[in-house]
C-alpha positions as CSV (number, residue, x, y, z in Angstrom):
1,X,-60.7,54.9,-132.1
2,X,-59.1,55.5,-135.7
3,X,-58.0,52.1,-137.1
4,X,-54.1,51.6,-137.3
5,X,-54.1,51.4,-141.1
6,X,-55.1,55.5,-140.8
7,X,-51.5,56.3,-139.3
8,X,-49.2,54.0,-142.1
9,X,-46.8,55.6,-144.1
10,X,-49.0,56.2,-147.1
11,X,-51.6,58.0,-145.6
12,X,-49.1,60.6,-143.2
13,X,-47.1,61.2,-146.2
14,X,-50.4,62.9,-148.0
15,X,-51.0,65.1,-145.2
16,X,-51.1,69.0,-146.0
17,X,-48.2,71.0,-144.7
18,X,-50.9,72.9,-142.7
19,X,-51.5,69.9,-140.4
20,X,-47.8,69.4,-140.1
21,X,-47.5,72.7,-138.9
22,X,-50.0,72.6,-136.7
23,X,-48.9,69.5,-135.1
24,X,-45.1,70.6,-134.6
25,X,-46.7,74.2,-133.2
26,X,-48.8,72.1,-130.5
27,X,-46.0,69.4,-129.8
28,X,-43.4,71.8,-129.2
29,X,-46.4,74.1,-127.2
30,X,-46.7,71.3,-125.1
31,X,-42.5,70.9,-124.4
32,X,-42.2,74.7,-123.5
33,X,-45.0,74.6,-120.7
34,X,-43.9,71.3,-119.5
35,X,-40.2,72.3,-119.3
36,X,-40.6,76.0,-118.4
37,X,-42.5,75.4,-115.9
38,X,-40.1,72.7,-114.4
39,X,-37.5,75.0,-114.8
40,X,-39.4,77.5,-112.8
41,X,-40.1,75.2,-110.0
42,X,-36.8,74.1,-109.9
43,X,-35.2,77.5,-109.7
44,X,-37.9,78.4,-106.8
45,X,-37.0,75.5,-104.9
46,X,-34.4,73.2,-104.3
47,X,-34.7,69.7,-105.7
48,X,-32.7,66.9,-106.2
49,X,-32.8,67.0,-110.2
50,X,-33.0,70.7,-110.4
51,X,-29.6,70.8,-112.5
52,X,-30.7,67.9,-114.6
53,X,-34.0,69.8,-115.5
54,X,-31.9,73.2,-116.4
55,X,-29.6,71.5,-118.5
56,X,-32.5,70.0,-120.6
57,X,-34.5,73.3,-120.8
58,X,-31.6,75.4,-122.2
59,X,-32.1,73.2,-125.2
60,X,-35.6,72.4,-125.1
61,X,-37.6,75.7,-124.5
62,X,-35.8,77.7,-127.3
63,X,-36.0,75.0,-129.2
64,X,-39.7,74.9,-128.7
65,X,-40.5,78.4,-129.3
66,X,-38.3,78.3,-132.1
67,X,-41.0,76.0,-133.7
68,X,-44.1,78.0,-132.9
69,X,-42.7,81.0,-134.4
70,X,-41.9,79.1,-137.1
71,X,-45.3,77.7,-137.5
72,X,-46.9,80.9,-136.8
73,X,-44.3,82.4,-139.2
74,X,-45.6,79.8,-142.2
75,X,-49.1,80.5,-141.4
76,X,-48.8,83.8,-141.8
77,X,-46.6,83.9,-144.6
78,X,-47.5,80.4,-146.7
79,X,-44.3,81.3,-148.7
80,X,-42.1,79.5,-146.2
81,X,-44.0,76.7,-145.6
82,X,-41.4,74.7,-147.1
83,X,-38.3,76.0,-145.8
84,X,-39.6,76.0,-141.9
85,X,-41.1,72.0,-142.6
86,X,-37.1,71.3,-143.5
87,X,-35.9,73.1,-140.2
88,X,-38.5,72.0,-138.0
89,X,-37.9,68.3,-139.6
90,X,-34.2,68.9,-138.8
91,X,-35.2,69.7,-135.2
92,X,-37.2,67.2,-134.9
93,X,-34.6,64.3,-136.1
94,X,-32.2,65.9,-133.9
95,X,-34.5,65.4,-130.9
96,X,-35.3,61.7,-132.0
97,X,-31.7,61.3,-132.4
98,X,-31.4,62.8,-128.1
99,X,-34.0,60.6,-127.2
100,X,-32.8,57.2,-128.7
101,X,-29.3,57.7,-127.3
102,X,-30.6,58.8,-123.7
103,X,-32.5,55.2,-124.1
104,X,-29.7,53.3,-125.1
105,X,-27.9,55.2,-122.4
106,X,-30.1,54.0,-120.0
107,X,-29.9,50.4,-121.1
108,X,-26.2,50.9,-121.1
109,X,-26.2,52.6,-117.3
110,X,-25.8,50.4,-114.4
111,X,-28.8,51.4,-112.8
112,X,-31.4,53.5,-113.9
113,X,-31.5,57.4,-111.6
114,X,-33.9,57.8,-108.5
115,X,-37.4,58.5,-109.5
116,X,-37.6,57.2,-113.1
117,X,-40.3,56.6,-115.0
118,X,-40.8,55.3,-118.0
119,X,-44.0,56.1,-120.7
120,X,-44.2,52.8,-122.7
121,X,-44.6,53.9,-126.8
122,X,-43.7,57.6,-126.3
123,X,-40.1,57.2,-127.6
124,X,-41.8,54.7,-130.7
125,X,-44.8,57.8,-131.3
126,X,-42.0,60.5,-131.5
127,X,-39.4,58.9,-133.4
128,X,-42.0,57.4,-136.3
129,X,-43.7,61.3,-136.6
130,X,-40.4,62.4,-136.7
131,X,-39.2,59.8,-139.7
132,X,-42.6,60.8,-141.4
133,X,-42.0,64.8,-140.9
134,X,-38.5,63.8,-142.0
135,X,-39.5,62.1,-144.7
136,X,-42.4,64.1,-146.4
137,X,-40.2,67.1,-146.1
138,X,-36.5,66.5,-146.7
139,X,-35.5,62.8,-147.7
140,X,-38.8,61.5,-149.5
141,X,-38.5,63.4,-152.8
142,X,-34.9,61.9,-153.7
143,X,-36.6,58.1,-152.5
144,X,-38.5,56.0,-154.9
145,X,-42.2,55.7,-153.6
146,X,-41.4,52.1,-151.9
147,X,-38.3,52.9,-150.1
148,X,-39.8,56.1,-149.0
149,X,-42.8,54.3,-146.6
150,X,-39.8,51.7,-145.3
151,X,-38.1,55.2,-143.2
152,X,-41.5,55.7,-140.8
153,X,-42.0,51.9,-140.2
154,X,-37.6,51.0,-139.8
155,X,-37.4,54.2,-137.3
156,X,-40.6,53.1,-135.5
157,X,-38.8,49.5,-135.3
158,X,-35.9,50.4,-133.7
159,X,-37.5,52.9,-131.7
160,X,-40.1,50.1,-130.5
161,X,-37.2,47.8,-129.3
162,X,-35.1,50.2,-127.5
163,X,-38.8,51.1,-125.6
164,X,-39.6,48.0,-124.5
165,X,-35.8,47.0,-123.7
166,X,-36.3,50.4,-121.1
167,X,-39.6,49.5,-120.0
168,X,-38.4,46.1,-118.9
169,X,-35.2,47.9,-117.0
170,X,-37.5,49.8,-115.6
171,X,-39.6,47.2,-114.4
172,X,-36.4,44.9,-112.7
């Protein structure tokens, strides 16, 4: 297992664009099978959150394959590199923005829906790759170098807390 210091701020914020790319390509790879095929289940069959999981997938699979064509796009044609990074880092801080509020919307909530289940650190991992692809690609050029590592670890803070504040919801 790679030690923690090989994940800080310092060391994500040197990685090539390539492995950026990649990783959005993968990520949002993963999104479109995982919500596609919900979608398809759900329109095959009836289920109790079948209009739950449509209303998420209109957003999430063109969203998705939005991101592999634009990785595939920048692989192909290294000349945009740049400009797909910034859109796919603006996609990517919208959907960190989604996922916090749906947490604090939970917290907020009464009582949490029927069949929930909660993945302790996934909302912290998502929101801190976002801050880094956000920051190595739109808002770490204007920063000084030491204000420019605080946007990964502040994101990943506040993303930590409202985690564990669902994870013990979830567990009353």
């Amino acid at each position: 297992m790679a030690p923690l210091s090989h994940f800080s701020p310092r060391k994500l914020l040197l990685w090539p664009s390539s492995r950026f790319l990649a990783i959005n390509g993968v990520l949002a790879a993963f999104v479109l099978v995982a919500h596609g095929g919900a979608l398809l289940v759900s329109a095959q069959q009836a289920h109790p959150d079948a209009e739950e999981i449509r209303r998420l997938a209109q957003l999430s699979v063109p969203l998705s394959a939005l991101v592999i064509s634009g990785s595939l796009l920048a692989w192909l044609r290294p000349s945009v590199k740049a400009i797909v990074l910034r859109v796919q880092a603006i996609a990517g801080l919208l959907l960190a923005l989604y996922l916090a509020l749906w947490a604090v919307q939970l917290l907020l909530g009464s009582e949490l829906p029927p069949h929930f289940v909660w993945t302790p650190g996934f909302l912290t991992a998502i929101v801190y790759y976002v801050a880094v692809l956000f920051t190595a690609h739109l808002a770490g050029a204007r920063l000084p170098d030491d204000r420019r590592y605080l946007i990964p670890g502040l994101a990943a803070l506040v993303a930590a807390a409202l985690d564990v504040s669902v994870l013990i919801k979830a567990l009353q």
